[in-house]
C-alpha positions in Angstrom: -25.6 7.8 -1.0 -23.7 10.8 1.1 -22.4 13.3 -0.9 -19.0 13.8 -0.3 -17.8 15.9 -2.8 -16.7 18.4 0.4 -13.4 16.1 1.1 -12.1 17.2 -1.6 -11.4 20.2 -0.4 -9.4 18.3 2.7 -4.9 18.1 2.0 -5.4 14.8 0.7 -8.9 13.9 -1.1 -8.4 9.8 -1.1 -8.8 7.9 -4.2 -12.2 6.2 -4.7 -14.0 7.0 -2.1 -17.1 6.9 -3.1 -16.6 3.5 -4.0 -15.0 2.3 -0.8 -17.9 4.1 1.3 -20.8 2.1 -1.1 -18.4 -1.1 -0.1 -18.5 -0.6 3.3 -21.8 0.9 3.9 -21.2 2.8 7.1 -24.6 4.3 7.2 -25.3 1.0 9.0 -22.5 1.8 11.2 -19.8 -0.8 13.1 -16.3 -0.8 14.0 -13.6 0.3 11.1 -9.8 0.0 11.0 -8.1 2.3 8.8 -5.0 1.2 8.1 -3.9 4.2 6.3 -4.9 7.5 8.1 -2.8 10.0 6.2 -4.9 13.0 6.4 -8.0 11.6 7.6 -10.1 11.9 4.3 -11.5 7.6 4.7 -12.1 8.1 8.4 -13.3 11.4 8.7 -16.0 10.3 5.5 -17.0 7.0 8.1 -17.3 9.4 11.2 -19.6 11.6 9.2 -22.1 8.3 10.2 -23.2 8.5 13.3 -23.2 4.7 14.2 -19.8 4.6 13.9 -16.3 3.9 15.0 -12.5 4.3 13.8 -9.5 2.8 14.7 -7.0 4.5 12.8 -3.2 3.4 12.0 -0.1 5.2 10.1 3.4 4.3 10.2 4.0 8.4 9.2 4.2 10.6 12.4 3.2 13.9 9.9 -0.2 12.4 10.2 -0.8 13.1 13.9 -1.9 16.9 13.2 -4.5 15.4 11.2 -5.5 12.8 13.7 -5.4 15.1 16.7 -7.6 17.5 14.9 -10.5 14.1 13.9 -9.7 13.1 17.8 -11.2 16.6 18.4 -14.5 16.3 16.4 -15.2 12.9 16.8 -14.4 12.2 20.7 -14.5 8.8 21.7 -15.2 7.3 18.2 -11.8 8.2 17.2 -8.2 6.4 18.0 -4.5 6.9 16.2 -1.9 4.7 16.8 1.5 5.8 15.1 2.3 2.0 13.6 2.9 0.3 10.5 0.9 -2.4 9.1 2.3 -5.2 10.5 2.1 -4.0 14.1 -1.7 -3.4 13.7 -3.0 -5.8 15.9 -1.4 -3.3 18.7 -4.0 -0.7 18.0 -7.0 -3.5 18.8 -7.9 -5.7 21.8 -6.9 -9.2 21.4 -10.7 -9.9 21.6 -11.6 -7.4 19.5 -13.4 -8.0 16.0 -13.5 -5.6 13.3 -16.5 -5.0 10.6 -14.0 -3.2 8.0 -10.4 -3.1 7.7 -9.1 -0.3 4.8 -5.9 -0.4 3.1 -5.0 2.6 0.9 -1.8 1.5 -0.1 -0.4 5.0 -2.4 1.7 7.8 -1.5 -0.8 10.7 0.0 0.0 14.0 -1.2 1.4 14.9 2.2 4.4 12.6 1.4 4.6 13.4 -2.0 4.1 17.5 -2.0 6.9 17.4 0.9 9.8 17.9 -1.5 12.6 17.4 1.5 10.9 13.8 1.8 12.3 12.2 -1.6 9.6 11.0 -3.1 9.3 12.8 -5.6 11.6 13.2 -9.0 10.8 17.1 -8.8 12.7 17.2 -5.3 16.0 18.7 -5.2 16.6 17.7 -1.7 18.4 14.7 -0.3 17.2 11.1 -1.4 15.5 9.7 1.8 12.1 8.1 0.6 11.2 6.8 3.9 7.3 6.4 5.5 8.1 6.5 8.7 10.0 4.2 11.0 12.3 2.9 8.9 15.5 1.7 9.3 17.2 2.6 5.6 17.3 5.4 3.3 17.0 5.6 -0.4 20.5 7.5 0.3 22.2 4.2 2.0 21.2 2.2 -0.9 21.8 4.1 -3.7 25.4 4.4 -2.0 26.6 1.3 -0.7 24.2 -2.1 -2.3 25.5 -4.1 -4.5 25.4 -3.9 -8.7 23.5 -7.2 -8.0 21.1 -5.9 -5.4 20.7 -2.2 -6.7 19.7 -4.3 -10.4 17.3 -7.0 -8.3 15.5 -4.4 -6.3 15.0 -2.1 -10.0 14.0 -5.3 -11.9 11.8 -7.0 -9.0 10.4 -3.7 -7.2 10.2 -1.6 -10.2 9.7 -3.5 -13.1 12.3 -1.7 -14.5 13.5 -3.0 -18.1 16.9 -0.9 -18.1 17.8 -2.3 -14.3 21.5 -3.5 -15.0 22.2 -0.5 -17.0 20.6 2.3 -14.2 22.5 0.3 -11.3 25.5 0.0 -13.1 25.7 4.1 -13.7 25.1 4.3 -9.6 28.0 2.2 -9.2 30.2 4.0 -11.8 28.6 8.0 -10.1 29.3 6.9 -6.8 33.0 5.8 -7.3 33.6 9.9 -7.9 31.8 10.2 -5.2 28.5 10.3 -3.2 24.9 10.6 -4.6 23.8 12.9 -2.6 20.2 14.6 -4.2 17.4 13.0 -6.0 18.4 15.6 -9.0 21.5 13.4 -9.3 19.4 10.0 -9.2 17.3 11.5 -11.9 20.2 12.0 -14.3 21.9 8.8 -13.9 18.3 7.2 -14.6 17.7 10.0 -18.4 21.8 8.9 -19.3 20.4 5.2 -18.5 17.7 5.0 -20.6 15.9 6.1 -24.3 13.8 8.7 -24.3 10.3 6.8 -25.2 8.0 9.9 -26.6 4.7 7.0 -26.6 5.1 6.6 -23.1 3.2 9.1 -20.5 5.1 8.1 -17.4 7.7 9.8 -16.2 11.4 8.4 -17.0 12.2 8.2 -13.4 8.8 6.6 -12.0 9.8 2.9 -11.9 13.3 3.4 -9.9 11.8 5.4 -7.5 8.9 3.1 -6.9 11.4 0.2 -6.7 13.2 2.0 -4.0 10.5 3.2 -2.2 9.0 -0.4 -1.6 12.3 -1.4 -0.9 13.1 1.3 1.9 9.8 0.7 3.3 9.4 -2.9 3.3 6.5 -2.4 1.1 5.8 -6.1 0.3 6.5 -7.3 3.5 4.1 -4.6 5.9 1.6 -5.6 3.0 1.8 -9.4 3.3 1.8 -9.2 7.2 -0.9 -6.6 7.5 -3.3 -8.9 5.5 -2.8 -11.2 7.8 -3.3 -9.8 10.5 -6.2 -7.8 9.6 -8.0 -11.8 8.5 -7.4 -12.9 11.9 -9.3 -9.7 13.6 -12.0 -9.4 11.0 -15.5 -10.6 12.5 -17.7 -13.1 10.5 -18.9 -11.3 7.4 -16.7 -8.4 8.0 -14.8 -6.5 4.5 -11.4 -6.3 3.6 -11.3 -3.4 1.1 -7.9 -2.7 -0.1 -7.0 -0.1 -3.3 -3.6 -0.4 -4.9 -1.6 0.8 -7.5 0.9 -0.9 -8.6 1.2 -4.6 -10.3 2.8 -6.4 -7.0 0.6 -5.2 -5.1 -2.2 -6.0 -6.7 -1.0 -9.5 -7.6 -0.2 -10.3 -3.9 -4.0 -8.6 -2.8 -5.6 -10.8 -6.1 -4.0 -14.3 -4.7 -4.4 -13.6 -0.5 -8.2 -13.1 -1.7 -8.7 -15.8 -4.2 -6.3 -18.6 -2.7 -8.2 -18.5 0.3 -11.5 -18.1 -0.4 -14.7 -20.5 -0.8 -14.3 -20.6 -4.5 -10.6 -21.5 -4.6 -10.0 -22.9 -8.1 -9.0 -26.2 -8.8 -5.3 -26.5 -10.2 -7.0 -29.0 -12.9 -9.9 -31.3 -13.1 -7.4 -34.2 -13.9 -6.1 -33.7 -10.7 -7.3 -36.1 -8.1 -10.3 -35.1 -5.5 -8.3 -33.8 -2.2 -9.5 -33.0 0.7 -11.4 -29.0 1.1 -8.4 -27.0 2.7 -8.8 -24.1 5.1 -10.4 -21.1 3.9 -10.6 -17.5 5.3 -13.2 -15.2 3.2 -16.4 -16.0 1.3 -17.3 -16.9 -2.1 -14.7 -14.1 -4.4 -15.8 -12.8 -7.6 -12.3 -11.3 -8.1 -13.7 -8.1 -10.3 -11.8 -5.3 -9.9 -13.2 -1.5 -9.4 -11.6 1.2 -11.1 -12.0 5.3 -10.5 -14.6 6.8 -12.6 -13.1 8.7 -15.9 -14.6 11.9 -13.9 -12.2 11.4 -10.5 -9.6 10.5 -13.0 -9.8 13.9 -14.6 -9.6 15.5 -11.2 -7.1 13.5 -9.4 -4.6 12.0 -12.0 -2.7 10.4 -9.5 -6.0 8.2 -9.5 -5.3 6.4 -12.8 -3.8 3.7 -11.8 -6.1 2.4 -8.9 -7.5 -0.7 -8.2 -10.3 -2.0 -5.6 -10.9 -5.2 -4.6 -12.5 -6.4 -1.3 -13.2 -9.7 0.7 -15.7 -11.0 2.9 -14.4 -13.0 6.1 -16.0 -16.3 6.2 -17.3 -18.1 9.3 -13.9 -20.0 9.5 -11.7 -20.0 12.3 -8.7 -18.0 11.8 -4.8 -20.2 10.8 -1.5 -18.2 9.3 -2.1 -18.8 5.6 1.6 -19.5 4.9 1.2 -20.1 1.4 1.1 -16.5 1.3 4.1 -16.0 2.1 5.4 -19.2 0.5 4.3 -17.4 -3.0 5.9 -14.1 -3.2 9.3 -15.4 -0.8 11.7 -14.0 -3.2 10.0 -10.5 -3.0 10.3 -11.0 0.8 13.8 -12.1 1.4 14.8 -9.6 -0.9 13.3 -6.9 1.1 15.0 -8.7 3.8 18.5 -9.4 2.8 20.1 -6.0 4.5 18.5 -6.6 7.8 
């Protein structure tokens, strides 16, 4: 195996990389999507093989410097395309069949570092959160949702046990007037909720991952991109996506087993039906973690999980069930078209 312990030297060293390279194998070469370019670290390791191709896609514009600068050392095995997940199937011919399609689905360091961005509860600046074409902020929904949205998108996005109480001290700030800074969000959230000393997490870090998702259409790009990336996957072609949060993970865990070979049965006292469609091969459904060592050097790692499909020989149809299963995640994300 490659040793690529020189990326991590590069603005954003990606999480697990090792691991997704031994998944993918490019030493052997083929076409690759990556649907998350940020600074280049997956497709710059695949380009390092010289049988090899990379379509990449990011929704963040910031990303181009990077991309223009891999466009230069790897000329005419290298494409960008400044989209979001969902829109993927722009950046490929309608013929076209992929070998590997990569989903990194955490913040990079680019969007977290840049302080006027947001994301981060260390930011002084104004609350924005956005990816890249998006059409809210974390600003217009802090100020004008709902007490029964702002709670919802906490408690559903976040996870967030003190949800009523956090989106009912936004209400209460805002009627004095606007909340303005992301230092103002974070005091609203430490007057919302106990100080928990067994915790390591910061205080702040499940509002502003519900709001992020919710900004960006998290669920949604995620949902649709899987899809999409099924129908242009070639027969025995990898889906490797690394998460890091619970939703996604759940969503990524049910696409993969729901549709796979090995589908379990609801119960065996259910009657025989008839095999329905699949999409990816046998799935064993173990999950790959990072190594305590990458842990230790990227924190931000901790959380990360990897799980990969195989496409089967199966001709492509829109799995709706998909869809049909996390609906209230979707229509939620939704409801302030």
């Amino acid at each position: 195996m490659k040793d690529f312990s020189s990326f991590k030297d590069s603005a954003h060293y990606p999480v697990m990389l090792k691991e997704v390279m031994k998944v993918c194998s490019p030493e052997k070469g083929g076409l690759f999507l990556d649907c998350t370019f940020g600074c280049g670290g997956y497709s710059n390791a695949i380009l390092s093989f010289p049988k090899t191709r990379v379509i990449a896609i990011d929704r963040d514009s910031q990303t181009k410097k990077y991309a223009i600068q891999t466009e230069k050392n790897f000329k005419n095995r290298f494409t960008f395309h400044n989209i979001k997940f969902s829109e993927l199937n722009k950046s490929i011919g309608e013929n076209t069949k992929l070998d590997y399609i990569i989903f990194d689905l955490g913040l990079s360091s680019l969007q977290i570092l840049d302080l006027k961005r947001g994301f981060s509860f260390n930011s002084k600046n104004k609350l924005d959160m956005g990816m890249g074409i998006n059409s809210l902020t974390a600003h217009q929904v802090i100020n004008s949702f709902d007490l029964k949205t702002l709670t919802n998108i906490l408690r559903f996005f976040g996870e967030e046990e003190a949800s009523y109480k956090i989106a009912k001290n936004i209400i209460k700030k805002r009627n004095t007037g606007q909340i303005k800074l992301t230092t103002d969000l974070v005091n609203i959230i430490k007057s919302s909720k106990k100080k928990n000393f067994k915790k390591k997490i910061n205080i702040s870090t499940k509002t502003f991952q519900a709001l992020r998702i919710f900004v960006n259409k998290e669920i949604s790009e995620l949902i649709e991109g899987l899809i999409k990336a099924s129908k242009f996957l070639k027969s025995g072609g990898k889906i490797v996506v690394v998460s890091f949060h619970s939703i996604e993970d759940k969503i990524v865990k049910f696409f993969f087993t729901n549709f796979s070979n090995n589908k379990p049965k609801l119960s065996r006292y259910f009657p025989e039906t008839k095999v329905e469609k699949t999409l990816f091969k046998n799935y064993s459904n173990k999950i790959i973690r990072p190594t305590r060592k990458e842990i230790e050097i990227n924190n931000a790692s901790r959380s990360a999980k990897l799980r990969f499909a195989v496409r089967n020989k199966e001709e492509f149809f829109y799995p709706k069930n998909l869809k049909d299963r996390f609906s209230y995640y979707l229509e939620l994300e939704n409801s302030h078209v």
